[in-house]
C-alpha positions in Angstrom: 114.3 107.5 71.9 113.2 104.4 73.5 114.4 102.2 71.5 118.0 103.9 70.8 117.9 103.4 74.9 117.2 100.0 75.0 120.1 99.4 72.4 122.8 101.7 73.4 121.5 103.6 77.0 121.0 107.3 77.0 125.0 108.4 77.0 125.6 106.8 74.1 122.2 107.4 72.1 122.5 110.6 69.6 120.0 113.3 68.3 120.9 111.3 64.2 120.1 108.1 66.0 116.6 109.1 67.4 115.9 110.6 63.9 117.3 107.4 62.1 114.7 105.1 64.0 111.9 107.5 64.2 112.2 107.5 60.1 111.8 111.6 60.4 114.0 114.2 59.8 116.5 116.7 62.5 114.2 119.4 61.5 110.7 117.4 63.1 112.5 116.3 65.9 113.8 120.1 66.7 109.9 121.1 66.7 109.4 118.7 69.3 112.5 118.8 71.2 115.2 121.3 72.6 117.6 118.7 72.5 118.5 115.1 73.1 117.8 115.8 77.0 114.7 117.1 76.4 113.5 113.8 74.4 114.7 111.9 77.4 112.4 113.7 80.0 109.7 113.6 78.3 109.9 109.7 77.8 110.6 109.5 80.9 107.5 111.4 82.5 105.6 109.5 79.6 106.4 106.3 81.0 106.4 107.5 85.0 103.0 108.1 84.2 102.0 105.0 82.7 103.7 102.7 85.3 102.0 104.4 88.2 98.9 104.4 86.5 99.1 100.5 85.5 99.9 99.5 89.3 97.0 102.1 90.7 94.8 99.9 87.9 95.8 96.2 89.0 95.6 96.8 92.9 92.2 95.7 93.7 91.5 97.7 97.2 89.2 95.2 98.5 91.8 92.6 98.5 93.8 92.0 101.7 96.6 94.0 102.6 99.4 91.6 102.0 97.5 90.9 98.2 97.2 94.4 98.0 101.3 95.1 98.5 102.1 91.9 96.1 99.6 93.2 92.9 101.5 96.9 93.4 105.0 95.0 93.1 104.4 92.6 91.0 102.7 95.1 88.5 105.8 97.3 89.0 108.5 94.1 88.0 106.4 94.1 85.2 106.5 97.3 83.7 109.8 97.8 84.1 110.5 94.4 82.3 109.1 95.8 79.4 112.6 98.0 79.4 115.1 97.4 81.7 117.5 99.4 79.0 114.8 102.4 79.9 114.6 101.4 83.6 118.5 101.2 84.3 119.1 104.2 82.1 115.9 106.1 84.6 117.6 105.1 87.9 121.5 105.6 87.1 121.7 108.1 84.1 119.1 110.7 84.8 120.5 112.1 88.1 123.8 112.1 86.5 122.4 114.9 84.5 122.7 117.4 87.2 120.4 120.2 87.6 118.5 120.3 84.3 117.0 116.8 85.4 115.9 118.1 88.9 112.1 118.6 87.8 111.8 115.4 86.3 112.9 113.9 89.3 111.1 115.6 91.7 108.2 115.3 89.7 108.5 112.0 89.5 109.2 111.4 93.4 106.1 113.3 94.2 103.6 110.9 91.7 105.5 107.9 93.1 104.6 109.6 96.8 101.2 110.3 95.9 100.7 106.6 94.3 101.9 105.2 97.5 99.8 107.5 99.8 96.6 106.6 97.6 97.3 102.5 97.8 97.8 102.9 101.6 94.2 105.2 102.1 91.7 102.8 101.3 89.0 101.6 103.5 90.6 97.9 103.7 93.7 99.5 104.6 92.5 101.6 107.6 90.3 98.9 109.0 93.3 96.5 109.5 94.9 99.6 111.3 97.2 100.5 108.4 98.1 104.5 108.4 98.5 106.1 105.2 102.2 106.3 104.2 104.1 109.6 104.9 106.7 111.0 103.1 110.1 110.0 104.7 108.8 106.9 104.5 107.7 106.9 101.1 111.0 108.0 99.9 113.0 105.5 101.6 110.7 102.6 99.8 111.1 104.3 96.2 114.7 104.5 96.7 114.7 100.6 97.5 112.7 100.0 95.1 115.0 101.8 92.4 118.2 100.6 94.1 116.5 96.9 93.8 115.7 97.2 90.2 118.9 98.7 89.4 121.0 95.9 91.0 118.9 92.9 89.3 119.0 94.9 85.9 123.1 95.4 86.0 123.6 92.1 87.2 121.6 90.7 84.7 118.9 89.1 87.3 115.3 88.3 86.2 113.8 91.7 87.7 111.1 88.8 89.1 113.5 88.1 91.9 112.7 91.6 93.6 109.2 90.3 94.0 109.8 88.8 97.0 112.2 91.1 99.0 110.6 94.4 97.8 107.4 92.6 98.8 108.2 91.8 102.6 110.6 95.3 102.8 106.8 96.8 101.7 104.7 95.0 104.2 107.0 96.1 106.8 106.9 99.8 105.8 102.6 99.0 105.8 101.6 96.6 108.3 101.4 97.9 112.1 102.9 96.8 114.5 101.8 94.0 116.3 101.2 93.9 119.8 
């Protein structure tokens, strides 16, 4: 499935394709799958999990806050490097796909929640006065985030030149005010 995404996208990548490059047969992929659909949400909560668990991996929580916020990016530009075929096709074609995809995506909003809650709950985060992150704003920096990624990937931009604005947009959400 990944790779028939990466080539063609998700609309255009069939159950004979997925079988073709997995080098099995319709009748194994049925005893995995329901469907094509099916396939598709389960790479995607395959990979969900292994991006959130790469950036929780390469944040070190001892260093300072602004480090901190620039490892989590920078770790997340590049994972989602790796595919941006698979990235794009997470961010634009999977809510397209109405209500059967609604518990992938609330599934994944809530690990991306609970990854950003986590990053911003260490001891070097409280003692320079940072609050953990709540939910509203949570959501509003995974949805910049996506809308980021999505905009360098369609436009053909190196996904390294969200680093910086997702970066500052981050610190912002983080940092305290100062008085």
């Amino acid at each position: 499935m990944l790779e028939c995404i990466v080539e063609a996208g998700y609309r255009d990548t069939t159950v004979a394709d997925i079988v073709r490059v997995a080098r099995t047969s319709r009748r194994s992929f049925y005893q995995e799958f329901a469907d094509k659909q099916s396939c598709f949400f389960a790479l995607l909560t395959v990979t969900n999990e292994f991006m959130i668990a790469e950036i929780a991996r390469r944040v070190d929580p001892e260093a300072s806050i602004e480090d901190q916020v620039r490892q989590a990016v920078s770790s997340y530009v590049e994972a989602s490097e790796r595919y941006p075929g698979l990235t794009l096709s997470w961010i634009r074609e999977l809510p397209a796909l109405g209500s059967a995809a609604q518990a992938v995506k609330d599934e994944t909003m809530e690990a991306w929640i609970e990854l950003f809650v986590g990053l911003t709950s260490t001891p070097t985060m409280a003692a320079a006065g940072v609050v953990p992150m709540d939910r509203q704003r949570a959501i509003f920096l995974w949805g910049g985030f996506r809308e980021l990624t999505a905009g360098a990937v369609e436009s053909g931009t190196p996904l390294t030149s969200i680093i910086e604005p997702a970066t500052a947009a981050s610190l912002a959400l983080v940092t305290p005010p100062r008085r």
